[in-house]
C-alpha positions as a Markdown table, in Angstrom:
| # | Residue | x | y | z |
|---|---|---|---|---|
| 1 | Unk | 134.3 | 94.4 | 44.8 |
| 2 | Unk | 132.7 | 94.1 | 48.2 |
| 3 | Unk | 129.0 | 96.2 | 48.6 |
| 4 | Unk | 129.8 | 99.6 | 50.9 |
| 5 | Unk | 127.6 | 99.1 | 53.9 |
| 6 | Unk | 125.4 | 102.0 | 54.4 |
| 7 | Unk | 125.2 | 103.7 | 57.8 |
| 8 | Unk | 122.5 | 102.6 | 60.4 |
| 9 | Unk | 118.9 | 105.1 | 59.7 |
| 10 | Unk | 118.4 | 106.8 | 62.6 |
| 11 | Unk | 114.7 | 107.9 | 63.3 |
| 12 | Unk | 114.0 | 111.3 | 64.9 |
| 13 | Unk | 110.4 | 111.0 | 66.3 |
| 14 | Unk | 109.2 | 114.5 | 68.2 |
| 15 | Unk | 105.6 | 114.0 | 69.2 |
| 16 | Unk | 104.4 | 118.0 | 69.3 |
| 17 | Unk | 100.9 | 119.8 | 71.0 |
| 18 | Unk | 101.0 | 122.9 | 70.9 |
| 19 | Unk | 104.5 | 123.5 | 71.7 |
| 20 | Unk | 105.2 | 125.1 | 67.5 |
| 21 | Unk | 107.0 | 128.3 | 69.5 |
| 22 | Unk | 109.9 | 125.7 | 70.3 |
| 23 | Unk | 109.7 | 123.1 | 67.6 |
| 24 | Unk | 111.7 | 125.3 | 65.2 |
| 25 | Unk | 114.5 | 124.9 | 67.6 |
| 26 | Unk | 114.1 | 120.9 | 68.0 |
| 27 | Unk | 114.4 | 120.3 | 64.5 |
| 28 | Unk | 116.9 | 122.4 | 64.2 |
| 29 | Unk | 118.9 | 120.6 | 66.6 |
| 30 | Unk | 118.7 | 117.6 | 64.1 |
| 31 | Unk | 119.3 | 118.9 | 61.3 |
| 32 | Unk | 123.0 | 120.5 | 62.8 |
| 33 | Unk | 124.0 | 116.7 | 63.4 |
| 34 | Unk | 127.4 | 115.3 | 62.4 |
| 35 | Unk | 125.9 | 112.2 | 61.6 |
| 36 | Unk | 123.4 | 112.7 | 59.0 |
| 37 | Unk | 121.7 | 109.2 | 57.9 |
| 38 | Unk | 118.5 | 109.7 | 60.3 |
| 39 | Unk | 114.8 | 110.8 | 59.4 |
| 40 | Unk | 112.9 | 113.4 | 61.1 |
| 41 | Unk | 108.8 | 112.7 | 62.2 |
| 42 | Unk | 106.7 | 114.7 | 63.7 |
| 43 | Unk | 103.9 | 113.5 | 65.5 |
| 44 | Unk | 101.4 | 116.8 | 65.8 |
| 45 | Unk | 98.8 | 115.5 | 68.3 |
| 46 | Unk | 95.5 | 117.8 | 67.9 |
| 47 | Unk | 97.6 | 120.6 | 67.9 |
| 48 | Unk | 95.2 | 124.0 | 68.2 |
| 49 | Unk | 98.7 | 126.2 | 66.4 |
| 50 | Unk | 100.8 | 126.0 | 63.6 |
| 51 | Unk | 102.7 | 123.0 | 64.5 |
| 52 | Unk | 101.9 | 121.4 | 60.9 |
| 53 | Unk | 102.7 | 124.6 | 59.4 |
| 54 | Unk | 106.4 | 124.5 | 61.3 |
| 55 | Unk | 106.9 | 121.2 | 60.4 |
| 56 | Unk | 105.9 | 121.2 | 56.8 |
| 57 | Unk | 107.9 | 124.0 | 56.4 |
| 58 | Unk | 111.4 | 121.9 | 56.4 |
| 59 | Unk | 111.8 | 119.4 | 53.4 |
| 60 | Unk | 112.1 | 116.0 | 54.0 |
| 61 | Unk | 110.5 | 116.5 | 57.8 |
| 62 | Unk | 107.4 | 114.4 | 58.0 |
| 63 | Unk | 104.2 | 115.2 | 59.9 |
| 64 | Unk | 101.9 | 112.7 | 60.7 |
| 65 | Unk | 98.4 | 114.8 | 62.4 |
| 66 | Unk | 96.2 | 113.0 | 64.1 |
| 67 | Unk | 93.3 | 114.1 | 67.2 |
| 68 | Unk | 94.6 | 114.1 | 70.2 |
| 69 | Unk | 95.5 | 111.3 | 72.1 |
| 70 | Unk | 98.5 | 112.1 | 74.1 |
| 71 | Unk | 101.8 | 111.4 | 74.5 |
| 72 | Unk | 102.3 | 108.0 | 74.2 |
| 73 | Unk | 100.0 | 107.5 | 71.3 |
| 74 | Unk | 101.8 | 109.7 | 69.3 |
| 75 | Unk | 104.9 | 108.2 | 70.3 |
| 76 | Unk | 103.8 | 104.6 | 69.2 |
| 77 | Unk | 102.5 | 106.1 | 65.7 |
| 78 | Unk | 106.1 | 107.9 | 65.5 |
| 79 | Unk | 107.5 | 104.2 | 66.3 |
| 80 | Unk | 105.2 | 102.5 | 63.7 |
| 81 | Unk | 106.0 | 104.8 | 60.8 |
| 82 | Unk | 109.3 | 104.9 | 61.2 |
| 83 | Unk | 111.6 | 102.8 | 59.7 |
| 84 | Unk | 115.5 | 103.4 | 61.4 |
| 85 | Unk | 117.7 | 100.8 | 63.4 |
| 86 | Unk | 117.7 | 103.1 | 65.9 |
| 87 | Unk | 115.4 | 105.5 | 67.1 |
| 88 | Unk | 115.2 | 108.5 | 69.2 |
| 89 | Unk | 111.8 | 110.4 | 71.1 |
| 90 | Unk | 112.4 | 114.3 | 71.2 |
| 91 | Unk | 110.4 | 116.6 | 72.7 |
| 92 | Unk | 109.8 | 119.5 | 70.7 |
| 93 | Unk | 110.4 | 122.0 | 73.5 |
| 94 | Unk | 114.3 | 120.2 | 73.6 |
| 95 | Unk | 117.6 | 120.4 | 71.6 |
| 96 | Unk | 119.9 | 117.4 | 70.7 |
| 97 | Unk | 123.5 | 118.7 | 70.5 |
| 98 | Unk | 125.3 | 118.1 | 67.4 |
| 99 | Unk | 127.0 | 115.4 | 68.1 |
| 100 | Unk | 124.7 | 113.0 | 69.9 |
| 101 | Unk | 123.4 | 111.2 | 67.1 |
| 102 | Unk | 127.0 | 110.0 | 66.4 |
| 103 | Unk | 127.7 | 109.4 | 70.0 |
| 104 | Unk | 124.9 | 107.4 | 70.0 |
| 105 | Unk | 125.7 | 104.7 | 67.2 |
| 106 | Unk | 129.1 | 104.7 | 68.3 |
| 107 | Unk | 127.8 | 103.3 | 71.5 |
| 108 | Unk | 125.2 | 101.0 | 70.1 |
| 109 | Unk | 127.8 | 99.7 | 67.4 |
| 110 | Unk | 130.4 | 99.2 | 70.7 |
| 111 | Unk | 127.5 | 97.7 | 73.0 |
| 112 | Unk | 125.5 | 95.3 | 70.9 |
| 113 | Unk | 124.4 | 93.4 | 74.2 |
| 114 | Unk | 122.4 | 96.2 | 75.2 |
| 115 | Unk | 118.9 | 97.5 | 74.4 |
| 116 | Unk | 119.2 | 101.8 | 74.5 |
| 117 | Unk | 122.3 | 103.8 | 75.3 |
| 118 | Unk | 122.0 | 106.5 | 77.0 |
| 119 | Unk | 123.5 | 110.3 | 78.5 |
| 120 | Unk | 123.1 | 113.3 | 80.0 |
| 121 | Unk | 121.8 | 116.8 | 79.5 |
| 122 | Unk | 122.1 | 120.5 | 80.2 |
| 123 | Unk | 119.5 | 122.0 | 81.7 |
| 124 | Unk | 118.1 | 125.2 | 80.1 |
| 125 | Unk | 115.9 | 128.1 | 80.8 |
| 126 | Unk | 113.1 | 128.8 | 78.1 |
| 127 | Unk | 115.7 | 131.1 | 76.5 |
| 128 | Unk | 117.9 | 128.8 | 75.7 |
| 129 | Unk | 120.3 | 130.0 | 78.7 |
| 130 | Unk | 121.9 | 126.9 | 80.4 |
| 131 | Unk | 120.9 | 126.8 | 84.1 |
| 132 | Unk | 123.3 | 123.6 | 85.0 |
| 133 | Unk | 124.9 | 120.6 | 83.5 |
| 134 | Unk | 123.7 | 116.9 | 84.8 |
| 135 | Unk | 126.2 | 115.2 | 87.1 |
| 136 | Unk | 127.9 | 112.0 | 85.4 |
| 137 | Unk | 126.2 | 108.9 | 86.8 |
| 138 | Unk | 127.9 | 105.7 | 88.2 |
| 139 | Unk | 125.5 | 103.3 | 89.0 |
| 140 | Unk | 126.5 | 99.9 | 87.7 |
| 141 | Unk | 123.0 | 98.1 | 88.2 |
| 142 | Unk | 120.9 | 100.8 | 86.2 |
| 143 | Unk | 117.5 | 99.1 | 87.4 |
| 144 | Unk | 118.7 | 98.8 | 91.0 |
| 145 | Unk | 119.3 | 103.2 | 90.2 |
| 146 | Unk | 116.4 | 103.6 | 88.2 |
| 147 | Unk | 114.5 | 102.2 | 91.5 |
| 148 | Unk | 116.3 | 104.6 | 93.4 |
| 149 | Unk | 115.4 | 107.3 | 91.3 |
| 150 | Unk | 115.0 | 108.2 | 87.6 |
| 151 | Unk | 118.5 | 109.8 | 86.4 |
| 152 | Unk | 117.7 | 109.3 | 82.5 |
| 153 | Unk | 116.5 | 112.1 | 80.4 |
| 154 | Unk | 114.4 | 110.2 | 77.8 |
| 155 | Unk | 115.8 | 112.2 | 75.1 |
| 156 | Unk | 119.1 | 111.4 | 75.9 |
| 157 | Unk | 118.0 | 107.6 | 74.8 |
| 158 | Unk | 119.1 | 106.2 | 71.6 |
| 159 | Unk | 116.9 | 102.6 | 71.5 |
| 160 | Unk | 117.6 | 99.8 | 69.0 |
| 161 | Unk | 114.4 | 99.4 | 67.1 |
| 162 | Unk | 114.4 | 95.5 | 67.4 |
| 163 | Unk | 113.4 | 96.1 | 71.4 |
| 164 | Unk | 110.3 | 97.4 | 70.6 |
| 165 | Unk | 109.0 | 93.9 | 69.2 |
| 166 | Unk | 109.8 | 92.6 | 72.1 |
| 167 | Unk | 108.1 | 94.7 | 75.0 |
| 168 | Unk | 105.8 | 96.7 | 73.0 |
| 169 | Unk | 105.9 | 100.4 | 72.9 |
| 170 | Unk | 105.1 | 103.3 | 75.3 |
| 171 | Unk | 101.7 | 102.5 | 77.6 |
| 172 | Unk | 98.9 | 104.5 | 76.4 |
| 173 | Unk | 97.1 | 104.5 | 79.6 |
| 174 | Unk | 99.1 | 106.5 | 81.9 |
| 175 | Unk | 99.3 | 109.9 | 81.2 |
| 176 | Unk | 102.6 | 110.8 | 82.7 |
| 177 | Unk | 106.0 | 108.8 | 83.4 |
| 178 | Unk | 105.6 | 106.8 | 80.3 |
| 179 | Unk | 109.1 | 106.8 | 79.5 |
| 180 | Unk | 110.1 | 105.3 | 83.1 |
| 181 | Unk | 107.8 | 102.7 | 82.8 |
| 182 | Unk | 109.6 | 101.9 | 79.7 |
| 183 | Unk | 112.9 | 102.1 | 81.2 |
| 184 | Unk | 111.6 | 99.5 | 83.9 |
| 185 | Unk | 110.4 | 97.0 | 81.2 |
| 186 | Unk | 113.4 | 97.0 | 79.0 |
| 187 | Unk | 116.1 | 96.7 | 82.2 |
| 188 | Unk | 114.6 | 94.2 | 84.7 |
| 189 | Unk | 116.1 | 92.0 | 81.3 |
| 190 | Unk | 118.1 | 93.7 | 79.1 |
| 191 | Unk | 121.9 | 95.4 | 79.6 |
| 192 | Unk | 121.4 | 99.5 | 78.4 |
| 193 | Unk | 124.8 | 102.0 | 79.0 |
| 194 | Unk | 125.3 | 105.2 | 80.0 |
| 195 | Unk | 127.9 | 107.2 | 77.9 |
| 196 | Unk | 128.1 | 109.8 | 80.3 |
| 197 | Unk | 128.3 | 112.3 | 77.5 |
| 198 | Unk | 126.2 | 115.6 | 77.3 |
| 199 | Unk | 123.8 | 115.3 | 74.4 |
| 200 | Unk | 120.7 | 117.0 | 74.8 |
| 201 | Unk | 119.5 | 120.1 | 76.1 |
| 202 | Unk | 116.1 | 120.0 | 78.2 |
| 203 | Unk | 114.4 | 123.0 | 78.9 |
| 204 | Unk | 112.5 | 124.7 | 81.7 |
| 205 | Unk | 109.5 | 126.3 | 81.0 |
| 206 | Unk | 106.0 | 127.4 | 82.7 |
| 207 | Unk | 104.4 | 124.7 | 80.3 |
| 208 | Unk | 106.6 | 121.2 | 81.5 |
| 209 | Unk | 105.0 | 118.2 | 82.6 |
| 210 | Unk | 107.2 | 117.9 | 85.3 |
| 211 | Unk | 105.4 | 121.2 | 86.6 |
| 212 | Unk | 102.2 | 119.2 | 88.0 |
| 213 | Unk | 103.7 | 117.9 | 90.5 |
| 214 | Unk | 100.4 | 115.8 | 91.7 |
| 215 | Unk | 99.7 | 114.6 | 88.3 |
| 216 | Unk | 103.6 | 113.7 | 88.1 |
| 217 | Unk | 104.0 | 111.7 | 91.8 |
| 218 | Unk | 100.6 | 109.6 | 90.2 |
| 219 | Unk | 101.9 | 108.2 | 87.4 |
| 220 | Unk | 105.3 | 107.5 | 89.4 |
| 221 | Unk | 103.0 | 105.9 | 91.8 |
| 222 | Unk | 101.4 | 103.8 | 89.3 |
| 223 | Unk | 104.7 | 102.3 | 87.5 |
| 224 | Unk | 106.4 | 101.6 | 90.6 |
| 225 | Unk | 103.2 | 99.5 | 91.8 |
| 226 | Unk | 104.2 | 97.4 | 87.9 |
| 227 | Unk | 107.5 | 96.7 | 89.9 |
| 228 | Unk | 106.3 | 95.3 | 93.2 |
| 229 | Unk | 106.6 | 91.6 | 91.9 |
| 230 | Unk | 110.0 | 91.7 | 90.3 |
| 231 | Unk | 112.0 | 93.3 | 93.9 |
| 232 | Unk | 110.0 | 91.4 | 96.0 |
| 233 | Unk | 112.4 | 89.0 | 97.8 |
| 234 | Unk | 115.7 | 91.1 | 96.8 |
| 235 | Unk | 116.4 | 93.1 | 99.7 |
| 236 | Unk | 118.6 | 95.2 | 97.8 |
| 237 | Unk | 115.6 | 96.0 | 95.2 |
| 238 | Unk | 113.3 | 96.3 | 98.2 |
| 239 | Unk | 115.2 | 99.1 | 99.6 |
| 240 | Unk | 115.4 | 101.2 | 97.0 |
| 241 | Unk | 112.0 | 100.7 | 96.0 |
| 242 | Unk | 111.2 | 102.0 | 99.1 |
| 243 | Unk | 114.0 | 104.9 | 99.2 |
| 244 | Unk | 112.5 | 105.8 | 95.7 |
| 245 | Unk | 108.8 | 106.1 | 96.4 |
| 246 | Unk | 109.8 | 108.5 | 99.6 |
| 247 | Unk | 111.9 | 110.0 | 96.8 |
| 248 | Unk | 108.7 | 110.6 | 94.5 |
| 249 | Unk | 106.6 | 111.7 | 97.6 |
| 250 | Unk | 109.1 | 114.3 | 98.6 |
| 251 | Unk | 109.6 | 116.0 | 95.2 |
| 252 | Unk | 105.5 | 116.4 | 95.0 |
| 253 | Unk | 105.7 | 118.8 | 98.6 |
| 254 | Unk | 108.6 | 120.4 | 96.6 |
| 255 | Unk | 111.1 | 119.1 | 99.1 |
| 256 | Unk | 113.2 | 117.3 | 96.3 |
| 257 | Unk | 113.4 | 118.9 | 92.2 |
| 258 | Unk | 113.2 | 116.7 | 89.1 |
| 259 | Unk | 116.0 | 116.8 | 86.7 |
C-alpha cells in the first residue's frame, strides 16, 4: 500500500506589541479554521502587557519574546522558527475567516507557478462591526497595479515558504510599508494570484499604523525609490509609478484613505 500524503503545515506567524486586548480574537480566528494542519507563533516584541500571558494561555500556541525591535524583526524570527510550506503574517489586532486557510492551499495546490496567493478583506470597526467589504480586483499585471497602488491586505497573503530563500525576508530597516516592499520584490519576477475571495477581517482602530499618515507616505516613499531602476524605460511602469506616488501624497493631506 501506497504512504497517505499528509496535508501541507501551514504556519500562522502574528508578530504582537502591546495589542493583547485583540490577540485573543486573532488566535481565535485560527483556531475556527476548516483546515486544521497549520501551527500558531506568536512573535511578542517587548510587549509592556500580557501578551505572553494571552498567548501562553492556548495549548500548542507558541510565543517567542524577544526586546523590541519592530515589525519586521519579529516577522523574520516568526519566519525562521517556523517550519510550514506555507506561511501566513497576522496581525494580532485582525481575524482570518474560517475558511481562508483552505482557500489558500487550494490556490497554491492549483497555482504552483506562483510565489503567494492572495484576497480580500472586510473592513471592521474596533468592535468587530463590519464597516465595508473590499471591491474584487482585476488587474492582470499585479506589479503594473501594485505601482498603481497597493490593493493587497498582507494578511490576506498565503506565501510558499521556498520564496523566502530566494529574496530574503521582510527589510528590517524601514519602519513601515514592509510588506509592500515585499510585494515589489517577489513580483517584478515571480507570478502571485488573487482569489478574489474574502478571507480576513482588518480592523480600524485609534492605534493602526496606517493612522500616521507622515510616517506612512515615508516609508511609501522610500520603497518606491527601490523601484526606480526596474520601470525605468517601460512607459507603462513609468506612469503608474508616477500615478502612484501622487496616490501616496494625496492619502498623507487625507485627500485619498488607505484600505
Amino acid at each position: 500500500m501506497g504512504s497517505v500524503e499528509k496535508p501541507d503545515l501551514v504556519s500562522i506567524i502574528i508578530p504582537c506589541y502591546n495589542r493583547a486586548h485583540f490577540l485573543e480574537d486573532a488566535i481565535e480566528s485560527v483556531l475556527r479554521q476548516t483546515y486544521q494542519h497549520f501551527e500558531i507563533i506568536i512573535v511578542d516584541d517587548g510587549s509592556t502587557d500580557n501578551t505572553s500571558e494571552v498567548a501562553n494561555s492556548y495549548p500548542g500556541v507558541r510565543c517567542i519574546r524577544q526586546e523590541n525591535r519592530g515589525v519586521s524583526a519579529a516577522r523574520n524570527v516568526g519566519l525562521r522558527e517556523s517550519k510550514g510550506n506555507y506561511l501566513i503574517f497576522l496581525d494580532p489586532d485582525d481575524r482570518l475567516l474560517p475558511e481562508a486557510l483552505e482557500i489558500g492551499v487550494e490556490c497554491l495546490h492549483a497555482h504552483p507557478e506562483c510565489a503567494f496567493v492572495f484576497g480580500l478583506c472586510n473592513i471592521i470597526a474596533a468592535d468587530g462591526s463590519l464597516i465595508r467589504i473590499q471591491e474584487p480586483l482585476v488587474e492582470n499585471d499585479h506589479y503594473l497595479a501594485l505601482l498603481r497602488h497597493n490593493d493587497i491586505t498582507c494578511h490576506s497573503v498565503m506565501y510558499r515558504r521556498d520564496i523566502f530563500e530566494i529574496v530574503g525576508g521582510f527589510n528590517t530597516s524601514l519602519k513601515s510599508c514592509e510588506d509592500y516592499d515585499l510585494y515589489f520584490r517577489i513580483m517584478r519576477n515571480f507570478k502571485v494570484h488573487c482569489h478574489n475571495k474574502v478571507i480576513v477581517e482588518y480592523r480600524r482602530h485609534g492605534m493602526n499604523m496606517t493612522g500616521n499618515r507622515a510616517q506612512m507616505l515615508r516609508g511609501t516613499l522610500a520603497v518606491y525609490r527601490t523601484q526606480r531602476d526596474y520601470v525605468k524605460g517601460n512607459k507603462q511602469y513609468e506612469e503608474a509609478y508616477r500615478k502612484g506616488i501622487r496616490h501616496w501624497q494625496e492619502i498623507s493631506e487625507g485627500v485619498n484613505s488607505f484600505v
